[in-house]
C-alpha positions in Angstrom: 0.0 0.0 0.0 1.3 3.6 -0.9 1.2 6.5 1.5 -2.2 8.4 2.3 -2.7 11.2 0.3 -3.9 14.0 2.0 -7.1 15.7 0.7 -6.9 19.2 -1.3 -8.9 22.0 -0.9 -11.4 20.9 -3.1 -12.3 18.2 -1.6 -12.1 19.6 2.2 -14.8 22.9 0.4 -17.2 19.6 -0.9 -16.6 17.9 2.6 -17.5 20.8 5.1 -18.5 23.8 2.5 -19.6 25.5 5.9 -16.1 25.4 6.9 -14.4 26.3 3.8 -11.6 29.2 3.8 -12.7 32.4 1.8 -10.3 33.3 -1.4 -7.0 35.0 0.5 -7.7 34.1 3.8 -6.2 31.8 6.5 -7.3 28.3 7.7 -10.9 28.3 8.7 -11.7 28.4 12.5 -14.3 28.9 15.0 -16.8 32.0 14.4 -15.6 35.1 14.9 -17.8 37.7 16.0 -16.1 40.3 15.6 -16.4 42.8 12.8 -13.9 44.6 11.3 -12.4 47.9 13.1 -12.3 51.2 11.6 -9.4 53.9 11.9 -11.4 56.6 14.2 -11.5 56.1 18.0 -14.2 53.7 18.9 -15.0 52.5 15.6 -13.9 48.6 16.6 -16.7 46.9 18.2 -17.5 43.1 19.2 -20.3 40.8 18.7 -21.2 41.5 22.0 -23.5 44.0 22.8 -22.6 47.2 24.3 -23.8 48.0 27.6 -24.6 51.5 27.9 -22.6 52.8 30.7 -24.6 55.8 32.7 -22.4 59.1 32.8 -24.5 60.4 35.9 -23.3 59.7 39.8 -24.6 60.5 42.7 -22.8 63.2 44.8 -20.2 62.0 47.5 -22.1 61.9 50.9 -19.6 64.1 53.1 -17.9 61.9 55.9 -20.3 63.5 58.9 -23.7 62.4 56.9 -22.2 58.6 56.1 -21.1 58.3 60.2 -24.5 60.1 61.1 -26.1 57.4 59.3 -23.7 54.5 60.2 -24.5 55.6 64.2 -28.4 55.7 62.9 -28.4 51.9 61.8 -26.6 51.1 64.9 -28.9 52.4 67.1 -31.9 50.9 65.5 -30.6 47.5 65.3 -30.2 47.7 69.7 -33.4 48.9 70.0 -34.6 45.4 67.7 -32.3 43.9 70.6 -33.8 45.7 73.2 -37.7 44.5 71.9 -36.1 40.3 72.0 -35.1 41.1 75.4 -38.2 42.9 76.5 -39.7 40.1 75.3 -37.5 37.5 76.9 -38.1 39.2 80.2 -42.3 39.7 79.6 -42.4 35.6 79.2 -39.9 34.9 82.3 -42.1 37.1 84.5 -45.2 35.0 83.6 -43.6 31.9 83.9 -42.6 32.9 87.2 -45.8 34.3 88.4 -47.5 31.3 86.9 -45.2 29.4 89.6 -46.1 31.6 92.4 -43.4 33.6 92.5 -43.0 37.6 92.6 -41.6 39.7 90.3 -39.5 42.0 90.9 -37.5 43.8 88.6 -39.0 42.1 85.2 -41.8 45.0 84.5 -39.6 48.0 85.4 -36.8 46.7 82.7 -39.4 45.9 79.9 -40.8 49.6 80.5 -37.0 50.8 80.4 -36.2 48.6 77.7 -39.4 50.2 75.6 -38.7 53.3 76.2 -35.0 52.4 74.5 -36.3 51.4 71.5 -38.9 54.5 71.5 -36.4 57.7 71.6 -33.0 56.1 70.3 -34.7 54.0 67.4 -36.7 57.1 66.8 -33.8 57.8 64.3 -33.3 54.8 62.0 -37.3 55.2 61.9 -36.9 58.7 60.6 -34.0 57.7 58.3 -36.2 54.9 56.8 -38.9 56.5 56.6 -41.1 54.6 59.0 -42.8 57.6 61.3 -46.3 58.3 60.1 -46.6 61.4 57.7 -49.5 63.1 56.0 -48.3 64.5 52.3 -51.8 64.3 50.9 -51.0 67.7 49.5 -47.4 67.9 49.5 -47.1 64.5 46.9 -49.2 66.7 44.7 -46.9 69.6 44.4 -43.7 70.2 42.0 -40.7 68.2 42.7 -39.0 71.6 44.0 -41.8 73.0 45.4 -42.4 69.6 47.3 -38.4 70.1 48.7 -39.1 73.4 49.9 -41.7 72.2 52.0 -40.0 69.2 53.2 -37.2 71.6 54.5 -39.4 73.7 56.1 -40.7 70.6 57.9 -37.3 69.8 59.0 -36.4 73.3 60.7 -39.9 72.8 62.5 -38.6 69.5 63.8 -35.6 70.3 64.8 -36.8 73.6 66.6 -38.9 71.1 68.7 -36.5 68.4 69.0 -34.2 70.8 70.4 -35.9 71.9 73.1 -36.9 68.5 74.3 -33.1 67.4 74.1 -32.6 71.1 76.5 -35.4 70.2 79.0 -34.1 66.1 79.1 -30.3 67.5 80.0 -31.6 69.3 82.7 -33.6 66.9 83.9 -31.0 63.9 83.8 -28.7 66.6 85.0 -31.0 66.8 88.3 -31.7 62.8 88.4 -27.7 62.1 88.3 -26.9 64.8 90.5 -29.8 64.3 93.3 -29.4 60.5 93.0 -32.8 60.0 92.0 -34.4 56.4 91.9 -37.9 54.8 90.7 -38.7 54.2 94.0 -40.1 50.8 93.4 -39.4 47.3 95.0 -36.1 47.0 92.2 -35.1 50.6 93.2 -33.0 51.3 90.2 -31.1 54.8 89.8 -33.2 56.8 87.4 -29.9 58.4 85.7 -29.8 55.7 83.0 -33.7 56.0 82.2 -33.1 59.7 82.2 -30.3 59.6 80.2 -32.3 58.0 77.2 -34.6 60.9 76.4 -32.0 63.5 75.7 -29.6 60.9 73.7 -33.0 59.6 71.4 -33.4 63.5 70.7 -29.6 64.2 69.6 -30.1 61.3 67.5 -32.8 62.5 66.1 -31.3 66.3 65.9 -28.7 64.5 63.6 -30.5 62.5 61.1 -33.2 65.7 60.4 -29.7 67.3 59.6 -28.7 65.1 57.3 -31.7 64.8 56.0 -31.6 68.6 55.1 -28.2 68.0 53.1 -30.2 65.4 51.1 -32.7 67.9 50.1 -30.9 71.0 49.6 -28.6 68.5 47.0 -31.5 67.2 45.7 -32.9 71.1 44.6 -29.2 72.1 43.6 -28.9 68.8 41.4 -30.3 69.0 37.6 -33.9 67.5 38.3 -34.3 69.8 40.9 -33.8 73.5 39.4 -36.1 71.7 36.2 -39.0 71.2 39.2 -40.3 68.2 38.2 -43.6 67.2 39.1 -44.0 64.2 42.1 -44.3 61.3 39.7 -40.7 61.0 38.3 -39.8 58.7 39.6 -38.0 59.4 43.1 -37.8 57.7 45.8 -40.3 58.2 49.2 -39.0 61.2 51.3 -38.3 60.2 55.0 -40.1 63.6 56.3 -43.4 65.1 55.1 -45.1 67.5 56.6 -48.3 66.6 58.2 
């Protein structure tokens, strides 16, 4: 037997015509996807398809608004601790007094514990968006208008917020100082409890301040100066005024 003669190109194109070589170019391969490339910038593209890549960022929160709101969600997940425990101690106590026993100290903590989670988780609820609001009219107006408001709403918060964080100072300030306690079987100092009140309120001082930055960038940005109208799109305010 003589050597095997290797097929020409004729016969490989009536084989596999699908794999043929075109006239002046290489040995066939895979697919290729990608089309030719031009001489200008950008002109070479790829059988994949381009993903259009947005040109518009949000601005930079400064460093005090992204630690205001780190300190925010801290806070509001110990007062979600605070609610297990209350809840912990609220089913101990009637165990206990289911088997005779006293209690003691078990309703004074859940009241403390409550009032935790009411002033200093005040703040991740205002940062969420959480406390009740009524913007029947306010959803209705322009998207600048509608910021104006909301910072209006703001200063009148914080003008009241303020003054409850002066009058809980002074009185924590007295409790601490006079050694003030509940006066109950437990007897517990009252300079903790009293402690909570003015903390909730600087907590609360801080987010309406940085939600104030939000809106005044949201009125300097582009969509703001054009005052578009409630529907475009944006997301829920966390204040409205009622």
């Amino acid at each position: 037997m003589g050597p095997a003669r290797t097929p020409g190109l004729g016969q490989v194109r009536r084989q596999h015509p699908e794999r043929a070589p075109a006239a002046g170019a290489g040995p066939a391969g895979p697919a290729d996807l990608t089309t030719p490339c031009g001489t200008g910038p950008g002109s070479c593209r790829t059988g994949t398809p381009e993903v259009p890549v947005s040109t518009t960022t949000e601005p930079r929160q400064p460093r005090l608004i992204r630690g205001i709101d780190a300190v925010t969600e801290v806070c509001g997940y110990l007062s979600g601790l605070c609610i297990a425990l209350a809840t912990v101690t609220i089913c101990y106590s009637v165990t206990i007094r289911a088997l005779g026993y006293s209690t003691v100290w078990q309703t004074e903590l859940t009241v403390y514990l409550l009032i935790f989670v009411t002033f200093v988780g005040g703040a991740y609820g205002l940062k969420h968006g959480s406390h009740v609001n009524v913007d029947l009219l306010v959803a209705r107006l322009p998207r600048r208008a509608r910021l104006v408001v909301e910072l209006i709403a703001v200063a009148l918060s914080l003008a009241l917020i303020l003054v409850v964080l002066v009058r809980g100072v002074d009185m924590w300030l007295h409790a601490t100082m006079e050694g003030w306690r509940s006066g109950s079987a437990w007897n517990p100092p009252l300079t903790v409890p009293y402690a909570v009140l003015p903390l909730g309120m600087a907590l609360l001082a801080l987010q309406y301040l940085a939600i104030a930055w939000r809106r005044i960038e949201a009125m300097r940005g582009p969509a703001g100066r054009a005052g578009r109208g409630p529907d475009d799109g944006d997301e829920g305010s966390e204040v409205a005024p009622s």
